[in-house]
C-alpha positions as CSV (number, residue, x, y, z in Angstrom):
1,X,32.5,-20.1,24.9
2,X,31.9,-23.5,24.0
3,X,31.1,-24.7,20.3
4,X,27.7,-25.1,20.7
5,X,27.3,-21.3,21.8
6,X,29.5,-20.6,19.0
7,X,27.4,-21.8,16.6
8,X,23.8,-20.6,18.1
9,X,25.8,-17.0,18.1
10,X,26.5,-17.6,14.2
11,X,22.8,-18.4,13.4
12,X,21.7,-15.9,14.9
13,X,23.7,-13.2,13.7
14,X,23.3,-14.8,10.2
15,X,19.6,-14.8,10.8
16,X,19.7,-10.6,11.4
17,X,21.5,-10.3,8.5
18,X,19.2,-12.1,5.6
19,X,16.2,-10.0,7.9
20,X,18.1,-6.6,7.3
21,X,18.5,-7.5,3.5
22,X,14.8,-8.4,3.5
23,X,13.5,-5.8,5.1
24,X,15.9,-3.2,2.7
25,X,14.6,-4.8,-0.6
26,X,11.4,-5.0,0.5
27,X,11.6,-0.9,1.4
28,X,13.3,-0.4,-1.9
29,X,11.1,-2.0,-3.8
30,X,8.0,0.0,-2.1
31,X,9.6,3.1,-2.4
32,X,9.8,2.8,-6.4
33,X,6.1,1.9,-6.3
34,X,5.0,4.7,-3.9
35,X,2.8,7.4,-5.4
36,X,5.1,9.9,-3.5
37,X,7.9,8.9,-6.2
38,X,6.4,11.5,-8.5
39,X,3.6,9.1,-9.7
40,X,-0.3,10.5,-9.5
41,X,-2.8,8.3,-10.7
42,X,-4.6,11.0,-12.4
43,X,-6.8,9.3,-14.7
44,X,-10.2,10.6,-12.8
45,X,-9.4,14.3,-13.6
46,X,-8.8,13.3,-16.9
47,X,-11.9,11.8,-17.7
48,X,-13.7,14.6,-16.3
49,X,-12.1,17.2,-18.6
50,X,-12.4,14.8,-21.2
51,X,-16.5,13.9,-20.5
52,X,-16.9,18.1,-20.5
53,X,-18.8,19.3,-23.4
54,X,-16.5,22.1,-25.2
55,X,-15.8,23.4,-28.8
56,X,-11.9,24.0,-27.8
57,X,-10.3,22.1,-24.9
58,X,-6.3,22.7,-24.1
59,X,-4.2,20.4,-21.2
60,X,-0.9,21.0,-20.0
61,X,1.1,18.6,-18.1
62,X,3.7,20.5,-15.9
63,X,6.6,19.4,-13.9
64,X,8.9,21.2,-10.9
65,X,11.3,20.4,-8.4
66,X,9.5,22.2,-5.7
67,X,5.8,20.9,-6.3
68,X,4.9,23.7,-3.1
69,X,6.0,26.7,-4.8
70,X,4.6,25.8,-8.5
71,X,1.2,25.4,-7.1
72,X,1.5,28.5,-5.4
73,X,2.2,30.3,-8.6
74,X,-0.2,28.7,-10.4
75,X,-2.9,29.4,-8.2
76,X,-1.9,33.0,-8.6
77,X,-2.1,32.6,-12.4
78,X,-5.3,30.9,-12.3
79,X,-7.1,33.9,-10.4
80,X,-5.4,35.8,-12.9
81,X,-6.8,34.2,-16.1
82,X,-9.7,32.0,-15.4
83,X,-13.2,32.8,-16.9
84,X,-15.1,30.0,-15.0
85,X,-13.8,28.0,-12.2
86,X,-14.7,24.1,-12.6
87,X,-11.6,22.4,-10.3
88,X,-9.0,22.8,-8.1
89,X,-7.1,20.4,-6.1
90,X,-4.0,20.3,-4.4
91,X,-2.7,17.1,-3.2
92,X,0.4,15.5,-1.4
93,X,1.9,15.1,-4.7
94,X,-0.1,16.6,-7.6
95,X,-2.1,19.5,-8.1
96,X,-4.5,19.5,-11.2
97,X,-6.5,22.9,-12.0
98,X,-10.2,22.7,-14.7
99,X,-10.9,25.8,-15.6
100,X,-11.8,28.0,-18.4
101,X,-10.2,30.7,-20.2
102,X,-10.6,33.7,-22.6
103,X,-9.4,32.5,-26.2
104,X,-7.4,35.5,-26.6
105,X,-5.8,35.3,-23.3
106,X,-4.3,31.4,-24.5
107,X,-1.1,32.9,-25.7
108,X,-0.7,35.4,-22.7
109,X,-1.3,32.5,-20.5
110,X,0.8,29.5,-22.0
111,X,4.1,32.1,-21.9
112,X,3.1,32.8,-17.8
113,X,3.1,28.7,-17.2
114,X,6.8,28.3,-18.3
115,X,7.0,30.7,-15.2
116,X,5.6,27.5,-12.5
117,X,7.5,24.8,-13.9
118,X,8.5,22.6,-17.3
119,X,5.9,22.1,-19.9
120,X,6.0,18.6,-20.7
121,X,2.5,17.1,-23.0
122,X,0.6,20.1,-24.4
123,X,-2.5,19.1,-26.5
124,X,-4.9,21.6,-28.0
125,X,-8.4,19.7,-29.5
126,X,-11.6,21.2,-31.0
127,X,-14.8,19.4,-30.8
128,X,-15.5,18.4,-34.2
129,X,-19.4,17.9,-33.9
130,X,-19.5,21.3,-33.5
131,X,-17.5,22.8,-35.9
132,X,-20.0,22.9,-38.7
133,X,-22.7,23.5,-36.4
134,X,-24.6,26.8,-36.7
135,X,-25.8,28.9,-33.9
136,X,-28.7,30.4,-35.8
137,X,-30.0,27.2,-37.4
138,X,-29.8,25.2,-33.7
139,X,-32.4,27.9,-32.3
140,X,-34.9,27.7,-35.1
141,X,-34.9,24.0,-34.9
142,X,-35.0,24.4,-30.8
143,X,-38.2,26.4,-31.9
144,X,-39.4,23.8,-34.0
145,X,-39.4,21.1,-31.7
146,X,-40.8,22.9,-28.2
147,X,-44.1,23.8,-30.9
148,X,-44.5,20.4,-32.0
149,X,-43.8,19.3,-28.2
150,X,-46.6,21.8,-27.2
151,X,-48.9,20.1,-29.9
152,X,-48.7,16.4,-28.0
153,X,-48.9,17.9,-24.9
154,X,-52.9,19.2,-25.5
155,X,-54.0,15.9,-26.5
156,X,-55.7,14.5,-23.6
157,X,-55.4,10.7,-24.2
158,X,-52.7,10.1,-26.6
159,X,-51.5,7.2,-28.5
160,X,-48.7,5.0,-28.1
161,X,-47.3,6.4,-31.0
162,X,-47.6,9.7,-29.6
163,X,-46.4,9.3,-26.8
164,X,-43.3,7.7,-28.4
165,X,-43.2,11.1,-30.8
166,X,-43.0,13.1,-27.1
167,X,-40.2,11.1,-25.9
168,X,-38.0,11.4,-29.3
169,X,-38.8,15.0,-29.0
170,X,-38.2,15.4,-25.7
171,X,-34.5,13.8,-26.5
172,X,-34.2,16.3,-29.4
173,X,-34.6,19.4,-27.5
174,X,-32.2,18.3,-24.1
175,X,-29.7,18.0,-26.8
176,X,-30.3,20.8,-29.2
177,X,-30.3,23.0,-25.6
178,X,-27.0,21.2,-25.0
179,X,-25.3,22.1,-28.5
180,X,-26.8,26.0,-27.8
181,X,-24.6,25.9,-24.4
182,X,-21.3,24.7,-25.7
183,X,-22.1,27.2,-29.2
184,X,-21.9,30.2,-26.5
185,X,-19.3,28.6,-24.8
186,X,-17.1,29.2,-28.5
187,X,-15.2,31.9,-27.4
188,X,-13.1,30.1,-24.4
189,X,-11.3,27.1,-24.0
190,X,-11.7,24.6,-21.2
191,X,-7.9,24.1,-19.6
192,X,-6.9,21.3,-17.7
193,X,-3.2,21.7,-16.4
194,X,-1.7,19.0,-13.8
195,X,1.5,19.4,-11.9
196,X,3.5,16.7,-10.7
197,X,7.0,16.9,-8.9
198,X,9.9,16.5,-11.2
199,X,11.6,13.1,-11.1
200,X,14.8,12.4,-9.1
201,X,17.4,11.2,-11.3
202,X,18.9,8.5,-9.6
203,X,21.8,5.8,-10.8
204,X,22.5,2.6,-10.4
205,X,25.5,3.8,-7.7
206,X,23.1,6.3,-5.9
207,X,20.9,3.2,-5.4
208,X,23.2,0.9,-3.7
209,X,24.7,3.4,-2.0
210,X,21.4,4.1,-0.5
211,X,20.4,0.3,0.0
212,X,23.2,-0.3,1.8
213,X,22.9,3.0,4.0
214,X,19.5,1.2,4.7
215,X,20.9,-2.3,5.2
216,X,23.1,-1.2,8.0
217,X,20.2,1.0,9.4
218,X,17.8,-2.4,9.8
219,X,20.7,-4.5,11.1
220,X,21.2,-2.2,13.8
221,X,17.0,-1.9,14.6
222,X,17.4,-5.4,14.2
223,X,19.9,-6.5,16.8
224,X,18.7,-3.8,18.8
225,X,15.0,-5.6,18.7
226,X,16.6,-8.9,19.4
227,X,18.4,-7.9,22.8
228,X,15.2,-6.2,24.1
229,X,13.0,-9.6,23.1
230,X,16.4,-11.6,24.9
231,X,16.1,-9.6,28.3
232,X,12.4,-8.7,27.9
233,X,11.8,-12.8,28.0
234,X,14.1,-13.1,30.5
235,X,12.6,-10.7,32.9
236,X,9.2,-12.3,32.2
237,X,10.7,-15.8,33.1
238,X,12.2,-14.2,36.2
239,X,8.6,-12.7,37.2
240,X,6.8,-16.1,36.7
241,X,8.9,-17.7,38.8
242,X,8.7,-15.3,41.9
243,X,4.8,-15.6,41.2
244,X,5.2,-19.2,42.0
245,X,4.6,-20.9,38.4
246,X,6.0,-24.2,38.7
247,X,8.8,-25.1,36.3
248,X,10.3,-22.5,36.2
249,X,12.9,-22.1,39.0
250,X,14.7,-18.9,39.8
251,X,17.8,-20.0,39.6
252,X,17.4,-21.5,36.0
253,X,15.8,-18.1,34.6
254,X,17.8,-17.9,31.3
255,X,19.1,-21.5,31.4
256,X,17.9,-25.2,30.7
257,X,13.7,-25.6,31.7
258,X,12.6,-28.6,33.7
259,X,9.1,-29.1,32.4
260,X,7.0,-30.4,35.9
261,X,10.2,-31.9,37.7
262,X,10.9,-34.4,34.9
263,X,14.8,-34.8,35.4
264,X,14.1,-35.6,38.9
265,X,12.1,-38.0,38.3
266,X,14.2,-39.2,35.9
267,X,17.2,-39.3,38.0
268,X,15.0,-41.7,40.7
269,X,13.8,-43.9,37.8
270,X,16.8,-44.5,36.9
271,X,18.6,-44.9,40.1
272,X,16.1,-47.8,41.2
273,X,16.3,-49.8,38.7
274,X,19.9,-49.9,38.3
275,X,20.0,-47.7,35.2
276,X,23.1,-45.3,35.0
277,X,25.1,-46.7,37.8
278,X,27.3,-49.8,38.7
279,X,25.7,-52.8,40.1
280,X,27.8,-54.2,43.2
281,X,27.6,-58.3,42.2
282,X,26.8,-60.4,44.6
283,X,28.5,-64.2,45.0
284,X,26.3,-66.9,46.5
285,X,27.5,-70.3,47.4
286,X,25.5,-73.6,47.3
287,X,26.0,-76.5,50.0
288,X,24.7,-80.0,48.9
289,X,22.3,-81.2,51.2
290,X,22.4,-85.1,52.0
291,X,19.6,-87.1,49.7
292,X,16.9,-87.9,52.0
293,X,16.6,-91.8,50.3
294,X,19.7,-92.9,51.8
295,X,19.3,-94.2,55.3
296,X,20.8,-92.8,58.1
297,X,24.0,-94.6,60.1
298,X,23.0,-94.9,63.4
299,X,25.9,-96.4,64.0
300,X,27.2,-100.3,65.4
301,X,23.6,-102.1,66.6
């Protein structure tokens, strides 16, 4: 092998190798960002337990190793406590449960979830709007406003100002009705309890020993993609040529390419006008011819 196949050999086989590393970090650094890595993006279930109207709201956050069999006893313990179903999903790597529950069932049921998996965050809240809010006084004053409401509704051409008194009234009673709902709604809590597959606790040696694993996996796709490309273009070459496509000659499938004939052409260019081969000088002699001025010797008179 000559040095100029040495070092196309070398350039190559560098060129694999800074691939392989690419294509490992690049993997790597997907892998920590994947949502399969024990990260949910949650938020949307949270805002919907948070924009439900309750007097006592609880949420667990709950973590296992084996995200299959927590959600299977947690649906089992759902269907065991729940008073109303609101939502259950299970996804690839989550499962998040809205639901609500008896309050004197709360203790009974926070003991059963240390059963599915680890209780991380655990927040209990109480609607504060509705602490000092009294069931009895909210239905007279419902009362109040649907008479005056039935008032404004006999008057056949009303004013702008009553019509303005209908609308505030109107307003008054959709939320008076909605503080009634959440008032009978005082002896449950709304639950909202996520699951999410335990971490894997990985060092800094358990992450190169898996890079490199990886590394010497993509080399080896790699080098393996580069010899099919070599003989796959090679056998393409080969095909063009017994379909007739000029420039491309059989025997020079693989090797140098003559684009149209050129180094033929060349080589006659060259060879007529002397270029690239040895001249054979030629010598050529002179005579002196006689002066015509002078006059001729015709001898003795």
């Amino acid at each position: 092998m000559d040095k100029k196949a040495k070092k196309r050999v070398r350039g190559v086989a560098i060129f694999l190798v800074f691939l392989a590393m690419a294509i490992t970090i690049g993997v790597e650094y997907k892998s920590d960002r994947s949502p399969d890595n024990g990260k949910a993006d949650l938020k949307s279930y949270q805002t919907e337990f948070k924009n439900h109207r309750w007097l006592y709201k609880a949420s667990f956050e709950l973590s296992s190793a084996s995200l299959e069999d927590a959600v299977l006893k947690m649906n089992k313990l759902v269907d065991k406590f729940q008073q109303q179903h609101i939502k259950r999903v299970k996804g690839p790597n989550h499962g998040v449960y809205i639901f609500s529950l008896d309050n004197t069932k709360v203790s009974s049921f926070k003991k059963s979830l240390a059963e599915v998996g680890n209780i991380g965050t655990q927040i209990e809240t109480v609607d504060t709007s509705l602490v000092n809010t009294n069931y009895e006084n909210e239905t007279a004053n419902l009362s109040s406003y649907e008479k005056e409401f039935q008032e404004l509704e006999k008057i056949r051409v009303p004013s702008d100002v009553e019509r303005r008194s209908k609308e505030a009234l109107r307003a008054k009673i959709k939320l008076t009705l909605q503080k009634l709902d959440d008032l009978r709604r005082g002896d449950s809590y709304l639950v909202y309890v996520s699951i999410l597959p335990t971490p894997k606790n990985s060092n800094m040696m358990t992450t190169i020993r898996r890079m490199v694993v990886n590394f010497l996996k993509y080399l080896v796709f790699c080098f393996v993609g580069l010899v099919l490309v070599y003989f796959g273009t090679r056998l393409l070459m080969f095909l063009l040529a017994m379909m007739g496509v000029k420039g491309l000659g059989m025997s020079g499938v693989g090797g140098a390419y003559q684009y149209g004939g050129y180094s033929g052409y060349a080589s006659k260019y060259y060879s007529r006008y002397g270029y690239g081969r040895s001249r054979r000088k030629t010598k050529r002699i002179y005579k002196e011819k006689e002066s015509s001025s002078e006059p001729k010797d015709n001898g003795p008179e």
